[in-house]
BANUDREN-598926 format. One line per field, with one value per atom (N, C-alpha, C): x, y negated, z negated; atom name. Coordinates in Angstrom, 2 decimals. Last residue first. Layout:
<nodes>
u	(X	...)
v	(Y	...)
w	(Z	...)
atome	(CA	...)
</nodes>
This chain:
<nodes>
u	(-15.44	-14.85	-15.64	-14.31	-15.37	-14.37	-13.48	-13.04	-14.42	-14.83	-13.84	-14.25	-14.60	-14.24	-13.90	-15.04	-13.99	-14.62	-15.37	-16.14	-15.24	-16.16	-15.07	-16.00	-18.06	-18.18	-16.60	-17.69	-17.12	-17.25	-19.30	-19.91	-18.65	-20.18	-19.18	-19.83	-21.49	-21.81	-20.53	-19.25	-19.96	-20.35	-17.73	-19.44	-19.82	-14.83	-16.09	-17.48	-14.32	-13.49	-14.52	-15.03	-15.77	-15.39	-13.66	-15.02	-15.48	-10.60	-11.30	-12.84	-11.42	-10.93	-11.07	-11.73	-12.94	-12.73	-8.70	-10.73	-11.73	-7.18	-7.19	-8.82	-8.26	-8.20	-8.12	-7.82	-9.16	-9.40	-4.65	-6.07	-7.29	-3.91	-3.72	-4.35	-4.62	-5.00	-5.02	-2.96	-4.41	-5.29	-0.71	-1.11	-2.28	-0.25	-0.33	-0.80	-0.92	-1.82	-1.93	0.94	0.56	-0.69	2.68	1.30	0.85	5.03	4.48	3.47	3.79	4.59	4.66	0.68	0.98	2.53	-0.69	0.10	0.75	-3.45	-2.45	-1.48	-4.58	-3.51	-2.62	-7.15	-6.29	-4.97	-7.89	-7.71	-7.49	-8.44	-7.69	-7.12	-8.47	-9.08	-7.87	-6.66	-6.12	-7.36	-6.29	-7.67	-7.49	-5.31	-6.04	-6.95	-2.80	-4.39	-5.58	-0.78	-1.34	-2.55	-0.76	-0.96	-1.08	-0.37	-1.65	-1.67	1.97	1.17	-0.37	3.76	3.62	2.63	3.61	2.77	2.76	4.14	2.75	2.48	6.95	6.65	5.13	7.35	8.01	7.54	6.12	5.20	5.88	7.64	6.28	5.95	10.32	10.21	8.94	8.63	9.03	9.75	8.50	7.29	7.73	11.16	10.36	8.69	12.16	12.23	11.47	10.77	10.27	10.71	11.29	9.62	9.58	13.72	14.01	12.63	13.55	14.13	13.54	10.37	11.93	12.22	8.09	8.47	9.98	6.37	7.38	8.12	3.56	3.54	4.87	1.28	2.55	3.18	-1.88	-0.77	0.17	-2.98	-2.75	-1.51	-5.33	-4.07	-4.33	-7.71	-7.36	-5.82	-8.71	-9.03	-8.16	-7.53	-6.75	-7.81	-6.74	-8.03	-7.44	-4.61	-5.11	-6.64	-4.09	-3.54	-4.13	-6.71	-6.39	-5.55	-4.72	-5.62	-5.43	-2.53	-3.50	-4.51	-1.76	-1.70	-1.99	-3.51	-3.42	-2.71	-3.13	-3.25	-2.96	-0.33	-1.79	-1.55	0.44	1.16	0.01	1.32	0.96	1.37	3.28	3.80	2.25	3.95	3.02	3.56	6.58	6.31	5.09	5.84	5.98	5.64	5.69	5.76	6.47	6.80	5.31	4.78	8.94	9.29	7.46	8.41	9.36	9.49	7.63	6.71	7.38	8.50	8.96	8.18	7.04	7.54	7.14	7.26	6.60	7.90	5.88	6.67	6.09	3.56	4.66	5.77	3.45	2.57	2.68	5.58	5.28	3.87	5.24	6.19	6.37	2.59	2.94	3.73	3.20	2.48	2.31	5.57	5.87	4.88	3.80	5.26	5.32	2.11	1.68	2.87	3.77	3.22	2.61	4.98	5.77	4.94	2.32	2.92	4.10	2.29	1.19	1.93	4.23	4.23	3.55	3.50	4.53	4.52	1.17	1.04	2.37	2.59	1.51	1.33	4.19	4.64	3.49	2.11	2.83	3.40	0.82	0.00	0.86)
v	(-26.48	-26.70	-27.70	-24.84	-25.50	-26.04	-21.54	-22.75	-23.63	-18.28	-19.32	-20.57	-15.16	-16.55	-17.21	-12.22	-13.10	-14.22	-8.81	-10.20	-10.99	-5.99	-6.57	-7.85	-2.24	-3.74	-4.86	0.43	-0.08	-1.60	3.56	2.50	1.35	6.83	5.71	4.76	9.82	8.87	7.83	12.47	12.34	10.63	14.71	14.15	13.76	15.04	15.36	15.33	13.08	14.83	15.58	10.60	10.97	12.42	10.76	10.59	10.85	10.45	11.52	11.84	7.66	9.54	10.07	6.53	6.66	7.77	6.83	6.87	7.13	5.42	7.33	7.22	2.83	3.92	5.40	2.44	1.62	2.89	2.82	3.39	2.87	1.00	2.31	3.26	-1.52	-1.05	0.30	-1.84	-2.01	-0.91	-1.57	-0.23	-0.27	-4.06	-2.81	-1.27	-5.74	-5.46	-4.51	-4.07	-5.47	-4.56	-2.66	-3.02	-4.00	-2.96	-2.00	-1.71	-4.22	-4.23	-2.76	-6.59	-5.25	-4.85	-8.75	-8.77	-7.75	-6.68	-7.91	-7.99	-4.47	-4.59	-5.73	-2.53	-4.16	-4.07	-0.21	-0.33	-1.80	-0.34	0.79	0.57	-3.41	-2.57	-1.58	-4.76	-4.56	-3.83	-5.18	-5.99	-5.81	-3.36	-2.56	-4.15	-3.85	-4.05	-3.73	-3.61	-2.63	-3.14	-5.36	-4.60	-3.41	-8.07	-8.07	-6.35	-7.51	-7.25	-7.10	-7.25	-6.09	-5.94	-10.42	-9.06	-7.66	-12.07	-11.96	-10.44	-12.42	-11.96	-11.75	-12.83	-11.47	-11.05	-14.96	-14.10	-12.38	-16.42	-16.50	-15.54	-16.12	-16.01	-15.79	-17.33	-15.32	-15.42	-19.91	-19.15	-17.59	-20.87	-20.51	-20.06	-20.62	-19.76	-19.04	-22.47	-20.88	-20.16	-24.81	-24.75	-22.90	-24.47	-24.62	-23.73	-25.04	-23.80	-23.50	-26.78	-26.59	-25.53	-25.34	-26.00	-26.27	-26.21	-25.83	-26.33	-24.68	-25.54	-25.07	-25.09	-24.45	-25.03	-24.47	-25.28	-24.78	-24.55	-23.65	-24.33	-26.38	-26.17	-25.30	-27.21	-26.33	-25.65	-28.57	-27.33	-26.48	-30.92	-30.43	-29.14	-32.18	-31.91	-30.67	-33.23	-34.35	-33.41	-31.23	-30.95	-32.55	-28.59	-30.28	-30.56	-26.48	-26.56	-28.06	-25.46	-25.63	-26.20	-22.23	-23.23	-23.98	-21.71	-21.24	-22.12	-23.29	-21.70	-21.04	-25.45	-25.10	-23.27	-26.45	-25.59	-25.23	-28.86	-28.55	-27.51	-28.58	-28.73	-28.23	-30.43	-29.59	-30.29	-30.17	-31.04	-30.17	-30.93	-29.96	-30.59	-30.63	-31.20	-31.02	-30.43	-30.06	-30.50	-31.20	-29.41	-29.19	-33.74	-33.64	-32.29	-33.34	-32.91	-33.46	-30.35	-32.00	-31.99	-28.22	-28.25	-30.12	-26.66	-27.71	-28.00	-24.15	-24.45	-25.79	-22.42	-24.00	-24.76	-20.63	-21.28	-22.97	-18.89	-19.24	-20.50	-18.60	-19.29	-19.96	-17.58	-19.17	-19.80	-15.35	-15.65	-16.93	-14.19	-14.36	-15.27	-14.51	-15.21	-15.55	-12.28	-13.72	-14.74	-10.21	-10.11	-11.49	-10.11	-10.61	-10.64	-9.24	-10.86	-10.84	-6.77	-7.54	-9.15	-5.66	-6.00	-6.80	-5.92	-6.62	-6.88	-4.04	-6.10	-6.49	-1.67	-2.23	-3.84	-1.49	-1.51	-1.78	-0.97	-2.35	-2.71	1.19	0.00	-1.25)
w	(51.71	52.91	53.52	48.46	49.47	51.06	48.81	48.03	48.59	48.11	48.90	48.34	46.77	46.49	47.25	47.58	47.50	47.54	46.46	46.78	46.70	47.69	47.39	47.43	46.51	46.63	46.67	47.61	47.48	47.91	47.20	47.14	46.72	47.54	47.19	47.53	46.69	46.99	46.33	47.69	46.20	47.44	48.69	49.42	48.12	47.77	47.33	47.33	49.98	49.99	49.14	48.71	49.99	49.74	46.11	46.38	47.48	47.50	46.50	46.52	48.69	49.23	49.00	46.45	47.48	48.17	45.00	44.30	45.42	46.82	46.42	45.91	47.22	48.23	47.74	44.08	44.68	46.20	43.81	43.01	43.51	45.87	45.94	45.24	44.45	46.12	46.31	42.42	42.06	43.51	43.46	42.73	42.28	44.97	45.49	44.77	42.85	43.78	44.33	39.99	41.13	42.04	37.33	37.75	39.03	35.94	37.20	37.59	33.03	33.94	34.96	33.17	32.87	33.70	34.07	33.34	32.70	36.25	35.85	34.26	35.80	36.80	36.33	34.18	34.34	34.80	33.26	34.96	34.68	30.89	31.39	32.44	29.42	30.01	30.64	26.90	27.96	28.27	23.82	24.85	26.13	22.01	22.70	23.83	20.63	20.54	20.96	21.47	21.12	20.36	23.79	24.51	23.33	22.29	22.95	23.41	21.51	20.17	20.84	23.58	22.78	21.60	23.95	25.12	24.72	22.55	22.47	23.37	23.45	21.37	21.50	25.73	25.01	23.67	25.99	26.51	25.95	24.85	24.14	25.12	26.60	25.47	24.34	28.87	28.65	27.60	27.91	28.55	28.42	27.91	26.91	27.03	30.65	29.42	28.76	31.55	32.09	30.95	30.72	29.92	30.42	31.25	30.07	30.12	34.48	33.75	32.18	35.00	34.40	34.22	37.97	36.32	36.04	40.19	40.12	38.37	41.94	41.03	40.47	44.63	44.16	43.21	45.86	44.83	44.52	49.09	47.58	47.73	50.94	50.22	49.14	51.95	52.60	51.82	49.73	49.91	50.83	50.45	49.55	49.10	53.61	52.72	51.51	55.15	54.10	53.25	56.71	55.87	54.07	58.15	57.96	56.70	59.98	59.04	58.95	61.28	62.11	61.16	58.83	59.90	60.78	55.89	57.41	58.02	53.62	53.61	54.85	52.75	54.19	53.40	49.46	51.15	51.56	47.43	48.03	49.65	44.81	45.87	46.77	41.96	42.14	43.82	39.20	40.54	41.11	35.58	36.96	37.55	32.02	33.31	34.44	29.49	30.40	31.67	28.94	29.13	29.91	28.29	28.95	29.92	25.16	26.68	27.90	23.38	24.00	25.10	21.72	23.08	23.34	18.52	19.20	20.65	16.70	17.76	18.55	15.16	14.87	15.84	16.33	16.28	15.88	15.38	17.06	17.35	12.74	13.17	15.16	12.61	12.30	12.85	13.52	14.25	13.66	11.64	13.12	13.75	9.44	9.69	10.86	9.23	9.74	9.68	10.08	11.00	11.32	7.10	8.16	9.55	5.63	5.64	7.01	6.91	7.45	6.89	5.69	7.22	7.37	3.01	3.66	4.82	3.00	2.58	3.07	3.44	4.25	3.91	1.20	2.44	3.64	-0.67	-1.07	0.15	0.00	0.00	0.00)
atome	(N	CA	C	N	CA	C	N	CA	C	N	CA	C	N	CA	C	N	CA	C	N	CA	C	N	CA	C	N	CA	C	N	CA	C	N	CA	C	N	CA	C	N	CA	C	N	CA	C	N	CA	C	N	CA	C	N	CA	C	N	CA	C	N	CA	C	N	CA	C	N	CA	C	N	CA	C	N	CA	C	N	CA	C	N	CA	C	N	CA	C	N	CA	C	N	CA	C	N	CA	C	N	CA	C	N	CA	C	N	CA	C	N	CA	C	N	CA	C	N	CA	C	N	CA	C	N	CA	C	N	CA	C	N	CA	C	N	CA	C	N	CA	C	N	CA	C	N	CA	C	N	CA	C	N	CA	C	N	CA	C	N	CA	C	N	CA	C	N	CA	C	N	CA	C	N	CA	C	N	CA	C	N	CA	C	N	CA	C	N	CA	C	N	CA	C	N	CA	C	N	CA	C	N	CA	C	N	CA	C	N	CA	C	N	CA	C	N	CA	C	N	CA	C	N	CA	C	N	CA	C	N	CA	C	N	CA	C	N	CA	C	N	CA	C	N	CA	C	N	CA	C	N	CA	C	N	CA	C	N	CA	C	N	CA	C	N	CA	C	N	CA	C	N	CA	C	N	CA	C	N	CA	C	N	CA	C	N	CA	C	N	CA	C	N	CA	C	N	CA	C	N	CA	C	N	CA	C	N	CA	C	N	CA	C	N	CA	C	N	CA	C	N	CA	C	N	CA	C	N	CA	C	N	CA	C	N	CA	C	N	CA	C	N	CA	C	N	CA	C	N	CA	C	N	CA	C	N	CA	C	N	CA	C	N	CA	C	N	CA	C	N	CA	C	N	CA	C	N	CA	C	N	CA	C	N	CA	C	N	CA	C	N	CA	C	N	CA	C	N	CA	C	N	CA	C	N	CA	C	N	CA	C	N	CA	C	N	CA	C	N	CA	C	N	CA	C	N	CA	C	N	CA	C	N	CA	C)
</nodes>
């Protein structure tokens, strides 16, 4: 019991101590680079653009520094869904893609009913 109240105090240490952290705002601030999605596009309409947004070394750091002390505590917590792709390491699109295609293969090979909804989001125009 006594070794259980300890961890748990060093557990709210850590999470004060990251919490106390204060970032110069010097470190919050980024050049934002507009780029055409397509080519040929109107470049004065800022739909047609995705933002590219370029930080300091320093603020990247300390971003995978806070993301090194939060991502082992978020991931035994369980708020990860089974099938969440993102922020997961060896996880990207392509392995999101590749479980999405084996699944329906599988499913068709088995004359089971599939049903594969994609919905995408477009900007205004």
């Amino acid at each position: 019991m006594i070794e259980a109240s300890k961890r748990e105090e060093k557990r709210r240490q850590k999470v004060t101590h990251l919490s106390a952290v204060v970032i110069p705002s010097s470190l919050k601030h980024g050049r934002v680079t507009p780029l055409l999605k397509q080519p040929g596009l109107d470049q004065t309409d800022m739909a047609n653009c995705r933002t590219i947004t370029n930080l300091s070394t320093m603020s990247k750091i300390l971003e995978k520094l806070a993301l090194c002390r939060l991502q082992p505590r978020v991931m035994s917590i369980g708020n990860f869904g089974e099938f969440q792709s993102a922020y997961r390491a060896g996880h990207s699109t392509e392995t999101a893609l590749l479980t999405v295609t084996n699944d329906v293969v599988t499913f068709a090979c088995d004359r089971l009913t599939t049903v594969l909804l994609s919905l995408k989001g477009k900007g205004k125009r």
